[in-house]
N, CA, C and O of each residue as an XYZ file, in Angstrom:
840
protein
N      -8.494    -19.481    -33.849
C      -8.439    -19.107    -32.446
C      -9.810    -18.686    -31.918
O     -10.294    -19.183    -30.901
N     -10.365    -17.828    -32.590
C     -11.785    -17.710    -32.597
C     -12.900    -18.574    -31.894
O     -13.704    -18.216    -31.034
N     -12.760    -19.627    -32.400
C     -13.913    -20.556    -32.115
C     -13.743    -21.621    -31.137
O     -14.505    -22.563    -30.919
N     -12.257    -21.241    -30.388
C     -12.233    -22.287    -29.105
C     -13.102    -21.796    -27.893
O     -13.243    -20.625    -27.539
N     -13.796    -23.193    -27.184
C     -14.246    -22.922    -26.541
C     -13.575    -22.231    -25.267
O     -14.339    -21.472    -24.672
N     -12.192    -22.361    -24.697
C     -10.954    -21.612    -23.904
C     -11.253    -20.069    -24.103
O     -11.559    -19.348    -23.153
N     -11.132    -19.576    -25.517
C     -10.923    -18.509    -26.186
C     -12.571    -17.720    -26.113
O     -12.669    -16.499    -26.231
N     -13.382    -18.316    -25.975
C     -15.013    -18.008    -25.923
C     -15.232    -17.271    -24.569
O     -15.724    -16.143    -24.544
N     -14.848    -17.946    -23.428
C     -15.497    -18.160    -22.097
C     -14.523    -16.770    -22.047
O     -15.082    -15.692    -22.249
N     -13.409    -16.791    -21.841
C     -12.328    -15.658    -21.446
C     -12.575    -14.452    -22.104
O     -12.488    -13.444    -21.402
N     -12.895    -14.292    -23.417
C     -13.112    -13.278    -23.977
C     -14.376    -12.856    -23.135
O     -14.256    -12.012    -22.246
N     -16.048    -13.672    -23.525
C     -17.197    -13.179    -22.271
C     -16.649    -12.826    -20.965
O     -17.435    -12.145    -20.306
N     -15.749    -13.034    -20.500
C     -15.222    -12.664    -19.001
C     -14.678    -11.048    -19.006
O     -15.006    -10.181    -18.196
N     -14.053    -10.951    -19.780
C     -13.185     -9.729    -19.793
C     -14.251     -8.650    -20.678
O     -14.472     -7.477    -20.378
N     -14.604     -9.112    -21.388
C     -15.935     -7.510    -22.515
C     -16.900     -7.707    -20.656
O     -17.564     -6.691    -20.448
N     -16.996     -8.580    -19.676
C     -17.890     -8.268    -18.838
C     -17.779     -7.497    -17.648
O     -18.540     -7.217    -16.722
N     -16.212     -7.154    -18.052
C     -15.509     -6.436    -16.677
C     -15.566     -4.925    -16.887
O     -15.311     -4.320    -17.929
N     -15.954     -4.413    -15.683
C     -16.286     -3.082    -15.807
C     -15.124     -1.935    -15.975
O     -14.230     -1.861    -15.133
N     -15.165     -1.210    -16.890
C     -14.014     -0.509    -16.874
C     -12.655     -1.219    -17.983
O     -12.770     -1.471    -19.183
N     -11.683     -1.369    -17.297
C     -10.470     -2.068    -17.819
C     -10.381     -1.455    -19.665
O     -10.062     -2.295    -20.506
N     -10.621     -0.295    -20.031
C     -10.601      0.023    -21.642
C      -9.599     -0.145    -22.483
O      -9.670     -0.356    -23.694
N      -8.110      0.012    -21.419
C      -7.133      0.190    -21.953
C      -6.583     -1.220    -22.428
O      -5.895     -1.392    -23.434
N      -7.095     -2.426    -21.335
C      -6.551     -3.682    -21.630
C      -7.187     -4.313    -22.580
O      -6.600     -5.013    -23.405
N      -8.706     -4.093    -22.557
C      -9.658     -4.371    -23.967
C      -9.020     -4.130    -24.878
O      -8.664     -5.026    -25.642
N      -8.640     -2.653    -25.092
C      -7.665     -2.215    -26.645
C      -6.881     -3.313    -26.920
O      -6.894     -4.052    -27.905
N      -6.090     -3.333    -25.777
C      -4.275     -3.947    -26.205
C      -5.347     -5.391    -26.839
O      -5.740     -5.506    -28.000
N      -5.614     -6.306    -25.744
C      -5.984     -7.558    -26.394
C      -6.749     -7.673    -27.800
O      -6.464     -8.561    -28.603
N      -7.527     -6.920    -27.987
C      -8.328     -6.367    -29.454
C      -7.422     -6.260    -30.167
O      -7.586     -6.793    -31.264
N      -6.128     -5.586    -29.939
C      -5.269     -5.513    -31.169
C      -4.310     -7.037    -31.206
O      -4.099     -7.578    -32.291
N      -3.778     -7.630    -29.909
C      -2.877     -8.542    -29.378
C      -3.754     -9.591    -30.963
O      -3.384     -9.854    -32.108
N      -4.919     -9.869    -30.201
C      -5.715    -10.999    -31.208
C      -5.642    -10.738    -32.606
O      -5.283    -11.650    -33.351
N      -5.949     -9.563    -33.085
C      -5.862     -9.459    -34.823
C      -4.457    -10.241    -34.841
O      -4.337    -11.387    -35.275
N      -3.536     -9.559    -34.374
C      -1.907    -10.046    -34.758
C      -2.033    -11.718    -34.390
O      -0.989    -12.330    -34.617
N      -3.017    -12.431    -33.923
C      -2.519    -13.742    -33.582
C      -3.409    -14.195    -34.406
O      -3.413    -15.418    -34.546
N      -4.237    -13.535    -35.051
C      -5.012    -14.487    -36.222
C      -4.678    -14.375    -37.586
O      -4.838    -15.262    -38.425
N      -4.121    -13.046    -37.810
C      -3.125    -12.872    -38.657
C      -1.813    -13.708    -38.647
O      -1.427    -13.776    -39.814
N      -0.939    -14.396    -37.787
C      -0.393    -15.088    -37.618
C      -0.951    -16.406    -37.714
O      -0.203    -17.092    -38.410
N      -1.747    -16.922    -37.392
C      -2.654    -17.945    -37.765
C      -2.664    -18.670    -39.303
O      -2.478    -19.791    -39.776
N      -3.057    -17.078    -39.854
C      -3.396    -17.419    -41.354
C      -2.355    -17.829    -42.099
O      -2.450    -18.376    -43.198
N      -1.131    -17.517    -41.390
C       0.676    -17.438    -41.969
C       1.268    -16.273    -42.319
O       2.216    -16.030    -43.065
N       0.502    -15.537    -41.611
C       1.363    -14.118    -41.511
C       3.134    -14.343    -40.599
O       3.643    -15.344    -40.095
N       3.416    -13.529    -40.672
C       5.079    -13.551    -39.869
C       5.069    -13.667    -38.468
O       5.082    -12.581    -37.887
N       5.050    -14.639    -37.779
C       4.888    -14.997    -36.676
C       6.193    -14.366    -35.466
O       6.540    -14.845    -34.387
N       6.754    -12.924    -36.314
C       7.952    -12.555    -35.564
C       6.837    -11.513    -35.056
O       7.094    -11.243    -33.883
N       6.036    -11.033    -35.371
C       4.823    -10.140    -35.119
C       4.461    -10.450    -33.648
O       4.306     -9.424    -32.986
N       4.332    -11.317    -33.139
C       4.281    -11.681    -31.685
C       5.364    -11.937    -30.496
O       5.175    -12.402    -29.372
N       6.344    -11.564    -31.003
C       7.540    -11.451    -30.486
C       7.319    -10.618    -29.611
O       6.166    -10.212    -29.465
N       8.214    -10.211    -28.914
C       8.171     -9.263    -28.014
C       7.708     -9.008    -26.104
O       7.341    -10.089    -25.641
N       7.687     -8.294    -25.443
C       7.630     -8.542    -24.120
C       6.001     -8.237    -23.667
O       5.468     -7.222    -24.115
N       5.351     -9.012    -22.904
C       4.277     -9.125    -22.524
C       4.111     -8.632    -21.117
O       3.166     -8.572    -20.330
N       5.298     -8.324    -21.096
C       4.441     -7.467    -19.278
C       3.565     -6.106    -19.337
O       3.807     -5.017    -19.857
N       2.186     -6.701    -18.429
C       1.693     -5.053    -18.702
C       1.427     -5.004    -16.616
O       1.416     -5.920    -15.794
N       1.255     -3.484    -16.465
C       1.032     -3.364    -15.777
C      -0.490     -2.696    -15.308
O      -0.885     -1.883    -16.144
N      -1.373     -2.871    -14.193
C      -2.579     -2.634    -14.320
C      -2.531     -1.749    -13.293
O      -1.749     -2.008    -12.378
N      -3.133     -0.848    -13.238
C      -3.766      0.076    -11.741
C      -5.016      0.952    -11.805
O      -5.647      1.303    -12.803
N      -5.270      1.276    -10.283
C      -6.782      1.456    -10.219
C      -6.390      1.325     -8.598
O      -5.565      0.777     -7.867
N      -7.618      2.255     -8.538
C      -8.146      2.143     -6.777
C      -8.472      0.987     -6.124
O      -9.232      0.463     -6.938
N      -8.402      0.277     -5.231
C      -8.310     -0.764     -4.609
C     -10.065     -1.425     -4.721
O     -10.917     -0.793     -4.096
N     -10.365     -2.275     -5.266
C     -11.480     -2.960     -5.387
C     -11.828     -2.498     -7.063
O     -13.033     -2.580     -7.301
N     -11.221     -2.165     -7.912
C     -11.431     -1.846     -9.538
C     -11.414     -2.925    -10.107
O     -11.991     -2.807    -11.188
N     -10.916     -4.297     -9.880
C     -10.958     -5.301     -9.975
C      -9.572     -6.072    -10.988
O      -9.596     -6.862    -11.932
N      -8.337     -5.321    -10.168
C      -7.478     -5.599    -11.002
C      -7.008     -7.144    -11.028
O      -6.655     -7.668    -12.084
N      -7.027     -7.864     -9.757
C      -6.797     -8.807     -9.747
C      -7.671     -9.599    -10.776
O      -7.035    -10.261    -11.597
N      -9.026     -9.627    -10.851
C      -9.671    -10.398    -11.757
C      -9.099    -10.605    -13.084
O      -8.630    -11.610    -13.619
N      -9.299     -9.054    -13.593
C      -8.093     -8.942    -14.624
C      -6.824     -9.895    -15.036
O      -6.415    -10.599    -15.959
N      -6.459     -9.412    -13.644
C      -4.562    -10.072    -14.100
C      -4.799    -11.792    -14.385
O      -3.981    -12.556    -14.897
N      -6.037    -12.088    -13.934
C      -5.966    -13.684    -14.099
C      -7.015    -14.113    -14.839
O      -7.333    -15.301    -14.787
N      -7.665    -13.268    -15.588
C      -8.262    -13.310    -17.057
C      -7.500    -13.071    -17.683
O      -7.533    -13.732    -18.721
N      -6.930    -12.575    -17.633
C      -5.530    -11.857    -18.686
C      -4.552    -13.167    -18.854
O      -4.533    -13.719    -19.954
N      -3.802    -13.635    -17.867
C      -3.002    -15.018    -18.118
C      -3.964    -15.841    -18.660
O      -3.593    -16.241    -19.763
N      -5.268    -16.345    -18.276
C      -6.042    -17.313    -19.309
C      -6.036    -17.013    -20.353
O      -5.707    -17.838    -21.206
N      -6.410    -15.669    -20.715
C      -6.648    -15.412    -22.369
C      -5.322    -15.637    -23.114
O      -5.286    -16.173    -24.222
N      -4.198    -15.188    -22.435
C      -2.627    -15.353    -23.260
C      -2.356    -17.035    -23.058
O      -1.341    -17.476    -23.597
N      -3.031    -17.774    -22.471
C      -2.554    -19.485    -22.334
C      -3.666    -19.871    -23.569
O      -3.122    -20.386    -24.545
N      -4.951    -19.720    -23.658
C      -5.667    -19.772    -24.745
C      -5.199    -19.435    -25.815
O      -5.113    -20.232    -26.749
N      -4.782    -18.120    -25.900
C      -3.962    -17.861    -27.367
C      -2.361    -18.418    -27.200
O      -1.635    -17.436    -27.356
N      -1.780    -19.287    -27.014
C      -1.140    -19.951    -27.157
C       0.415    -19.020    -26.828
O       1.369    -19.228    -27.578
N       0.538    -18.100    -25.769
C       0.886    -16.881    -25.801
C       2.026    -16.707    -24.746
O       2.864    -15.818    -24.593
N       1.630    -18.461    -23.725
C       2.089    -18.518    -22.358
C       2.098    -19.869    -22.256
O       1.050    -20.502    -22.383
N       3.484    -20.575    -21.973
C       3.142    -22.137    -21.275
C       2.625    -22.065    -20.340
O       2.400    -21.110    -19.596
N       2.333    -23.329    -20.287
C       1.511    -23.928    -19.326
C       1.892    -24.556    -18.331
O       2.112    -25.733    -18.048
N       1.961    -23.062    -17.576
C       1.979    -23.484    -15.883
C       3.594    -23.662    -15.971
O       3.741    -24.845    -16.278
N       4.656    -23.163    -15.872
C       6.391    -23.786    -16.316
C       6.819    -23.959    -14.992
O       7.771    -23.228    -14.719
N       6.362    -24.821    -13.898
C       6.586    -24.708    -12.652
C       7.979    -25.025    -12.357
O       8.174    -24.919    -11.146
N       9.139    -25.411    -13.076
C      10.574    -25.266    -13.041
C      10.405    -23.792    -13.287
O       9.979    -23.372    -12.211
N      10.487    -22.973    -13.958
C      10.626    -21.937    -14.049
C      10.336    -21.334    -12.965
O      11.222    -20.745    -12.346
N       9.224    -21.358    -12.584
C       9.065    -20.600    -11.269
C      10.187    -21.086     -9.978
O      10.842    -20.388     -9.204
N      10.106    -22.328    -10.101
C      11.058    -22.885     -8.634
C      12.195    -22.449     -8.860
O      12.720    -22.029     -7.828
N      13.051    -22.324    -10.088
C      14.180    -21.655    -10.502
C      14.383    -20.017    -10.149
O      15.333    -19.513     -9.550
N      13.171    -19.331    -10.719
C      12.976    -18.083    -10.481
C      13.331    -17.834     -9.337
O      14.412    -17.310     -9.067
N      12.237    -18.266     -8.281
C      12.094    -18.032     -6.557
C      13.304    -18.285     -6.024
O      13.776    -17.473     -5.228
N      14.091    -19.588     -6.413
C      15.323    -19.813     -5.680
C      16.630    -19.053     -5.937
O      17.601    -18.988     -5.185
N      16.423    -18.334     -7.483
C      17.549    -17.307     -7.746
C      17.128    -16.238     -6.717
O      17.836    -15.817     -5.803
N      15.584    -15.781     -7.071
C      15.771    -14.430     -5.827
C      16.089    -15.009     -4.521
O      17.182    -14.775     -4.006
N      15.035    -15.901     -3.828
C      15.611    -16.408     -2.705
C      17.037    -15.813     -1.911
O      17.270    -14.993     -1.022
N      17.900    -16.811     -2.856
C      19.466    -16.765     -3.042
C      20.109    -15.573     -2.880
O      20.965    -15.369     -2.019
N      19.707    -14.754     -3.708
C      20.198    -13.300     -3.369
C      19.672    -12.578     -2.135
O      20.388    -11.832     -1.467
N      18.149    -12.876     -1.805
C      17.971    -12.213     -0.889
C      18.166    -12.481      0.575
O      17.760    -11.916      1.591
N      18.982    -13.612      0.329
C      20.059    -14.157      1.339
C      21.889    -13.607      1.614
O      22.894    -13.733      2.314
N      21.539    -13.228      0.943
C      23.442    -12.751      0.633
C      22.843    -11.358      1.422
O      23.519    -11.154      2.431
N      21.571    -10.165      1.209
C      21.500     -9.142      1.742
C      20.582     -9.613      3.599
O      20.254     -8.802      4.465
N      20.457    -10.784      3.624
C      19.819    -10.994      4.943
C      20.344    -11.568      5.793
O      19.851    -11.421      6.912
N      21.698    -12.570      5.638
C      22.786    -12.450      6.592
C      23.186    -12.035      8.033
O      23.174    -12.650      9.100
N      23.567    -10.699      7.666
C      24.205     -9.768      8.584
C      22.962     -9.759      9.407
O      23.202    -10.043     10.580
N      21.704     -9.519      9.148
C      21.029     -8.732      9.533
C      20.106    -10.131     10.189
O      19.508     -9.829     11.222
N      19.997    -10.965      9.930
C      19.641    -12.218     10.418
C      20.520    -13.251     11.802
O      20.098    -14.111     12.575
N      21.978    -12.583     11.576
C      22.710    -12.929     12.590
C      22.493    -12.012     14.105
O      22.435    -12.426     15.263
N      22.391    -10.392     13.465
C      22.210     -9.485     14.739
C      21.010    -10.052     15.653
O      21.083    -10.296     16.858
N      19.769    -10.224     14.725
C      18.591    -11.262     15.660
C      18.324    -11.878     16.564
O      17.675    -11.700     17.595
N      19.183    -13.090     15.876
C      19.393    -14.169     16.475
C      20.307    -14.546     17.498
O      20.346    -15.539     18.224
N      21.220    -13.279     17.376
C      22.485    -13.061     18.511
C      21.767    -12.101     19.971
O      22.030    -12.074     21.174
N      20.748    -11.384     19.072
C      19.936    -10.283     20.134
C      18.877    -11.225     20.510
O      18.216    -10.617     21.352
N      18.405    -12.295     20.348
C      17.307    -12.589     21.093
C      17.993    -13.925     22.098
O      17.548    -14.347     23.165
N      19.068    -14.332     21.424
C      20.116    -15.263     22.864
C      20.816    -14.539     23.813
O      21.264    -15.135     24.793
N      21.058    -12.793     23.615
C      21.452    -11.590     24.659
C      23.138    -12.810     24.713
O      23.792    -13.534     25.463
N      23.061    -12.240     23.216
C      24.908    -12.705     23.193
C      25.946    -11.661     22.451
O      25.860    -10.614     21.809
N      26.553    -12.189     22.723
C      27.769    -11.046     21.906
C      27.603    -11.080     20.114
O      26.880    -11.959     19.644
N      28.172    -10.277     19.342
C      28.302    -10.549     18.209
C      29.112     -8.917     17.784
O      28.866     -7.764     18.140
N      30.266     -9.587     16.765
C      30.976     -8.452     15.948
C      30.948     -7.998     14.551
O      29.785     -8.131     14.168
N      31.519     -7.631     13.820
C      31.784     -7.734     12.614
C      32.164     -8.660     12.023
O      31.426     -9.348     11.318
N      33.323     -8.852     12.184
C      33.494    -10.357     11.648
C      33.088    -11.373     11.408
O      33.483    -12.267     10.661
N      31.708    -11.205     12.478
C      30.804    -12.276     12.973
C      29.601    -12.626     11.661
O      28.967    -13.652     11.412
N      29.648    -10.900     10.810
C      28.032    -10.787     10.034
C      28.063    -11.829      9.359
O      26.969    -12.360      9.552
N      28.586    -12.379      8.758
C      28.436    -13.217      7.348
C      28.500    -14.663      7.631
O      28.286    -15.428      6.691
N      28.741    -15.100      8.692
C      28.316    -16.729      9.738
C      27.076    -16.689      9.002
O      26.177    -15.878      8.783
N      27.380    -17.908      8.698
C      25.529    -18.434      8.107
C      25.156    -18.070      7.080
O      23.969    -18.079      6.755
N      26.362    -17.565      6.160
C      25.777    -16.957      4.493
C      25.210    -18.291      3.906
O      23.995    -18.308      3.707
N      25.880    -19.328      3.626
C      25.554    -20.439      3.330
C      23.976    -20.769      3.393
O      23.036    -20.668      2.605
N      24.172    -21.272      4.896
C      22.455    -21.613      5.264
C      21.337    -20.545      5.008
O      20.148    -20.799      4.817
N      21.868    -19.420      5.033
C      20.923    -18.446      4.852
C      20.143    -17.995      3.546
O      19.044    -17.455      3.415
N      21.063    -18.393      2.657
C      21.129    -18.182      0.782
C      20.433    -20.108      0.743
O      19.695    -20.252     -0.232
N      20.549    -21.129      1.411
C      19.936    -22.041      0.847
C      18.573    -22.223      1.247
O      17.708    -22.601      0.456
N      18.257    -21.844      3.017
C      16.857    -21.456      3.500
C      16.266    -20.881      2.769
O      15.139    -21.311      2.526
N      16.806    -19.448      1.959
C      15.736    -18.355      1.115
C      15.259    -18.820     -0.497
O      14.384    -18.399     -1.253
N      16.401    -20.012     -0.621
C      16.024    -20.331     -2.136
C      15.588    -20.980     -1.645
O      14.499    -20.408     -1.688
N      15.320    -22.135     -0.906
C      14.679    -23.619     -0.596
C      13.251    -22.633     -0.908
O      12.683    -22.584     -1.999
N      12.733    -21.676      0.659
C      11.307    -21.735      0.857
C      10.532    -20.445     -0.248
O       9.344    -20.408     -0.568
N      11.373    -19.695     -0.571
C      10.935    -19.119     -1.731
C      10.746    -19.484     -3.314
O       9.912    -18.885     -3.994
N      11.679    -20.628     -3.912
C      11.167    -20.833     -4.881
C      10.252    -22.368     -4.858
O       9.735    -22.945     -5.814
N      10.276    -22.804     -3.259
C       8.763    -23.650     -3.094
C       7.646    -23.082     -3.234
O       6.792    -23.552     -3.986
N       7.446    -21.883     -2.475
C       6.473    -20.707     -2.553
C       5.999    -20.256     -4.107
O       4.815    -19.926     -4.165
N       6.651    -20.200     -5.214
C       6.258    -19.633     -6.838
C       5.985    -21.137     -6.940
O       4.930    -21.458     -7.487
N       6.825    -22.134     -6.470
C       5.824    -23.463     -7.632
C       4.333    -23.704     -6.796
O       3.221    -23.851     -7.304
N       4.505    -23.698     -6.116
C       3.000    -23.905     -5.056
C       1.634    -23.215     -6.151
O       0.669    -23.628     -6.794
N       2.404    -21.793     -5.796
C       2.137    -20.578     -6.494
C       1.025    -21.254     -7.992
O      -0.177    -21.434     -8.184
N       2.035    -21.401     -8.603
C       1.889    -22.175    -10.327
C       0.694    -23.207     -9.990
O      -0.508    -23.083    -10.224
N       1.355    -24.206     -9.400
C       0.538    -25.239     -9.370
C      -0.358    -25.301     -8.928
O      -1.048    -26.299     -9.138
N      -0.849    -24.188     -8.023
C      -2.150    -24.042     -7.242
C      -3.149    -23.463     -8.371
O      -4.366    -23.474     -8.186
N      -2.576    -22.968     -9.522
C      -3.276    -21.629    -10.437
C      -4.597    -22.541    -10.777
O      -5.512    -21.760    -11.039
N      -5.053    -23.940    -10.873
C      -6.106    -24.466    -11.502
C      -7.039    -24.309    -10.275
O      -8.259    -24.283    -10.444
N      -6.616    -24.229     -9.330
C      -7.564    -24.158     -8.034
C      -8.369    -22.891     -8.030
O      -9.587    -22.748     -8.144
N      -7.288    -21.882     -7.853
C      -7.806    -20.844     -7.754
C      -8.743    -20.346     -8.811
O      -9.903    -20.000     -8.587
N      -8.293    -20.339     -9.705
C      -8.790    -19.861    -11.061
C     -10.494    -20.299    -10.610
O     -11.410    -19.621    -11.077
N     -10.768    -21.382     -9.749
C     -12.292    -21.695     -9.604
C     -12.759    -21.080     -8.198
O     -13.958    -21.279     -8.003
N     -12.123    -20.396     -7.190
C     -12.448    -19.878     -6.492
C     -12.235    -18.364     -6.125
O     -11.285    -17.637     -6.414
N     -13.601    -18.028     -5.268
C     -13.913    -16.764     -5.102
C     -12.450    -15.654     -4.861
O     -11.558    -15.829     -4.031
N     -12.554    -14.582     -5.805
C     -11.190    -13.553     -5.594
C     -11.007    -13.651     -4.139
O      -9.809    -13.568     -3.870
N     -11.899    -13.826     -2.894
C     -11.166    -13.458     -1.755
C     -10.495    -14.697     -1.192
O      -9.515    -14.516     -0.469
N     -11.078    -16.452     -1.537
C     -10.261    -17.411     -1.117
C      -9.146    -17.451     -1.903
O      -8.027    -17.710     -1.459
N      -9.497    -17.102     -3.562
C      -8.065    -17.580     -3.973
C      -6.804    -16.442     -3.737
O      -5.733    -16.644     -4.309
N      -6.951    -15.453     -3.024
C      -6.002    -14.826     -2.614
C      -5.254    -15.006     -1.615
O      -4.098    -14.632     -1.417
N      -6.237    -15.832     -0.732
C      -5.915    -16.519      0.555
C      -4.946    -17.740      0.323
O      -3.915    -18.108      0.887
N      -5.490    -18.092     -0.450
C      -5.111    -19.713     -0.490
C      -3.505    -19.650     -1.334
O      -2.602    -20.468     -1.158
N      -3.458    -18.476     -2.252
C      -2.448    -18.258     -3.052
C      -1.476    -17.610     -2.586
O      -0.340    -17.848     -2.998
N      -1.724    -16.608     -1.585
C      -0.499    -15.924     -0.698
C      -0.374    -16.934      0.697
O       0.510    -17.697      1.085
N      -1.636    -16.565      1.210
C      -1.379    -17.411      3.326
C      -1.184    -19.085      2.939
O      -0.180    -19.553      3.477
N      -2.033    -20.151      2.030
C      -1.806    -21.367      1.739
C      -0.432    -21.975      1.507
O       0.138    -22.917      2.058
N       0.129    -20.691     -0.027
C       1.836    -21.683     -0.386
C       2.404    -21.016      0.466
O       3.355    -21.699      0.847
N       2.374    -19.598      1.265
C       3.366    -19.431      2.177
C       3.574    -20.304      3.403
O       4.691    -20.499      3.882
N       2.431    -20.831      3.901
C       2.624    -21.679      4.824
C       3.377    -23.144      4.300
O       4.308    -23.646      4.930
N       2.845    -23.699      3.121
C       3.789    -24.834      3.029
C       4.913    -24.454      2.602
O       5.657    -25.384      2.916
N       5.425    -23.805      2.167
C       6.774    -22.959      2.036
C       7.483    -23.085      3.033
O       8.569    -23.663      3.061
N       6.967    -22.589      3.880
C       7.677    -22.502      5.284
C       7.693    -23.757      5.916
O       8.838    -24.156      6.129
N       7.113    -24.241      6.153
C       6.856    -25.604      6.576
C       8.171    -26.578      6.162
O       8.967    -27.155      6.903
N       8.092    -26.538      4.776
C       9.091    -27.284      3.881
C      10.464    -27.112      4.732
O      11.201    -27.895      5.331
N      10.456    -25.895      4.529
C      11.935    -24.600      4.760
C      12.163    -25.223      6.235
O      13.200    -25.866      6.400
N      11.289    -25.081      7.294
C      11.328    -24.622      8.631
C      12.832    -25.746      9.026
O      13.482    -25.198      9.916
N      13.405    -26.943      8.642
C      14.412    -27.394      9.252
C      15.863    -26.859      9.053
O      16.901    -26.937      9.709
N      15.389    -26.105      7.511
C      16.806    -25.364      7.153
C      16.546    -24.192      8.105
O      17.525    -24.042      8.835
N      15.653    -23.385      8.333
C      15.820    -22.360      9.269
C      16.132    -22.867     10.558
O      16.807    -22.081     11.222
N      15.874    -23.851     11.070
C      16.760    -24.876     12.124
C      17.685    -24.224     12.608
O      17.963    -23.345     13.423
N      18.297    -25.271     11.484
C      20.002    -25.388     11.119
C      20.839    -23.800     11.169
O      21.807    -23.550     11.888
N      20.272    -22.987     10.347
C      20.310    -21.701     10.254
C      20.754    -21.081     11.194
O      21.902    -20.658     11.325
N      19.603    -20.958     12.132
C      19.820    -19.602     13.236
C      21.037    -20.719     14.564
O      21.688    -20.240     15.492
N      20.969    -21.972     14.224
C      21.810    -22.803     15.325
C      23.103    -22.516     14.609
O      24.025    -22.856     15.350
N      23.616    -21.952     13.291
C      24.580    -22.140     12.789
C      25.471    -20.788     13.532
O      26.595    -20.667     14.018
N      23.799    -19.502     13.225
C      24.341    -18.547     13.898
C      24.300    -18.276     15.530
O      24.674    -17.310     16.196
N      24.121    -18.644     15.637
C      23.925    -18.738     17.169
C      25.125    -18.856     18.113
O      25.162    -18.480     19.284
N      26.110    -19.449     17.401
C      27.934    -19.424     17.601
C      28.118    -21.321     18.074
O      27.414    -22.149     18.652
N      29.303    -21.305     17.510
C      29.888    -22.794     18.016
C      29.360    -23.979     16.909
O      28.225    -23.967     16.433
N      30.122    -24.734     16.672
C      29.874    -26.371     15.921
C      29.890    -25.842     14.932
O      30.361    -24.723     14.727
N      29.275    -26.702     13.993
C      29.570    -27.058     12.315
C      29.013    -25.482     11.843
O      28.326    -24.734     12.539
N      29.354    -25.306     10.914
C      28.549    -23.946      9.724
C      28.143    -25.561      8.743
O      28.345    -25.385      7.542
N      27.911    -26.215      8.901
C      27.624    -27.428      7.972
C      25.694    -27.688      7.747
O      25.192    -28.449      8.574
N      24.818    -27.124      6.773
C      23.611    -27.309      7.461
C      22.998    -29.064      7.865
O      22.230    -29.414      8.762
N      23.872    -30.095      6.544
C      23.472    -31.007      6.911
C      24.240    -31.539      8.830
O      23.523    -32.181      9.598
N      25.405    -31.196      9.159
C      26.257    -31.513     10.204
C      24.806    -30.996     11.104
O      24.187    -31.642     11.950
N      24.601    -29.959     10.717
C      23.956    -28.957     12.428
C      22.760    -30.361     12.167
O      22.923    -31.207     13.046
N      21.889    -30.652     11.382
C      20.754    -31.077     11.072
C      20.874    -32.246     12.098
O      20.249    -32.380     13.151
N      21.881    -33.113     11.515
C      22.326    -34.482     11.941
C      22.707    -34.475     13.624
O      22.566    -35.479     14.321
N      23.066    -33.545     13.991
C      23.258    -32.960     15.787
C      21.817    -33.343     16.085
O      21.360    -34.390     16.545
N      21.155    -32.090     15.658
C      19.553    -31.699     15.981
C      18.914    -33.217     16.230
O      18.576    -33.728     17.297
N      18.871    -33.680     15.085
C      18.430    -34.977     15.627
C      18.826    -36.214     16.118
O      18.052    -37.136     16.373
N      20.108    -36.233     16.259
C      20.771    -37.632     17.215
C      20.461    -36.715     18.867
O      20.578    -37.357     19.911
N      20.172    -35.585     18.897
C      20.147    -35.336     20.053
C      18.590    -35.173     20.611
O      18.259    -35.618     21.710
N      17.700    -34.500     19.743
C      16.537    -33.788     20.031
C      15.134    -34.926     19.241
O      13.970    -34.940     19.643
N      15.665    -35.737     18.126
C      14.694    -36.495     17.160
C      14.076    -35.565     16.424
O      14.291    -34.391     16.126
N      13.269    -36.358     16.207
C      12.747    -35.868     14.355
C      12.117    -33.899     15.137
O      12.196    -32.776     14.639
N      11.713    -34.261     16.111
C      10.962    -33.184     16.699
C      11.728    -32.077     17.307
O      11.069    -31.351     18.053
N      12.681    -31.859     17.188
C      13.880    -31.205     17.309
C      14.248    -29.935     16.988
O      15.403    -29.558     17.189
């Protein structure tokens, strides 16, 4: 593991970062155990959960960190590479849920900005579209996310923060924006709760631009 050039560059990156002592330790020890494993030591030795958490005053340079830190664990063989199902899976489970709690509260909106009526009964219109909008543009948003990581990784901490939050959120949304359509027309009262039905309205009536 030692002598890859992956394993070279990342290590000079991180002994060059100011501060960070505690994460130096862990990886100093992380590596013995993976070269010890190497040699054919018990490879159950690396088992275990890898989340760490970092903090520091704002400009300590945690972000640099956190994404020296995923290189060095993809170098040591520690992390696939890039599992962008995983992520789209991930995003669309939360998504999903955070549709079941945005509902109610997505209907009052959309009922308050048409200055229309709406009841109780009414909250949960649009669970459907609402749970498939939040998985659609959120777990587009983590693969973007993933797949953008070779980009960033070469640009300056302040574009690739840009490009990694404001960039996939915008095509996220973008993607999303016809299910949110469908969505707020579902809630809005009257016709299909159907998102493809509302879709298929939208455009025999309005076209693609609709």
């Amino acid at each position: 593991m030692r002598g890859t050039a992956a394993h070279e560059q990342v290590r000079a990156e991180l002994q060059g970062l100011t501060g960070m002592a505690p994460l130096k330790a862990f990886l100093t020890q992380l590596e013995a155990k993976v070269e010890y494993v190497a040699r054919g030591g018990d490879p159950r030795l690396l088992e275990g959960c890898l989340n760490i958490v970092l903090t520091g005053n704002p400009g300590a340079g945690k972000t640099t960190a956190a994404r020296l830190l995923a290189r060095w664990l993809r170098a040591h063989g520690l992390l696939e590479e890039r599992p962008l199902a995983a992520a789209l899976l991930g995003g669309a489970v939360g998504g999903a849920m955070r549709g079941c709690l945005e509902t109610p509260a997505e209907l009052v909106k959309t009922r308050l900005q048409l200055q229309s009526a709406w009841s109780l009964p009414l909250l949960l219109r649009g669970l459907s579209s609402t749970v498939f909008r939040n998985a659609a543009m959120i777990g587009l948003f983590w693969a973007a996310f993933e797949a953008s990581a070779p980009l960033r990784s070469r640009l300056p901490p302040l574009a690739a923060s840009f490009v990694g939050g404001g960039g996939c959120s915008v095509l996220a949304w973008a993607a999303a924006f016809p299910l949110d359509t469908a969505k707020s027309c579902i809630q809005a009262g009257g016709g299909s709760t159907s998102v493809v039905a509302q879709l298929g309205r939208i455009y025999s009536e309005r076209g693609i631009a609709g």
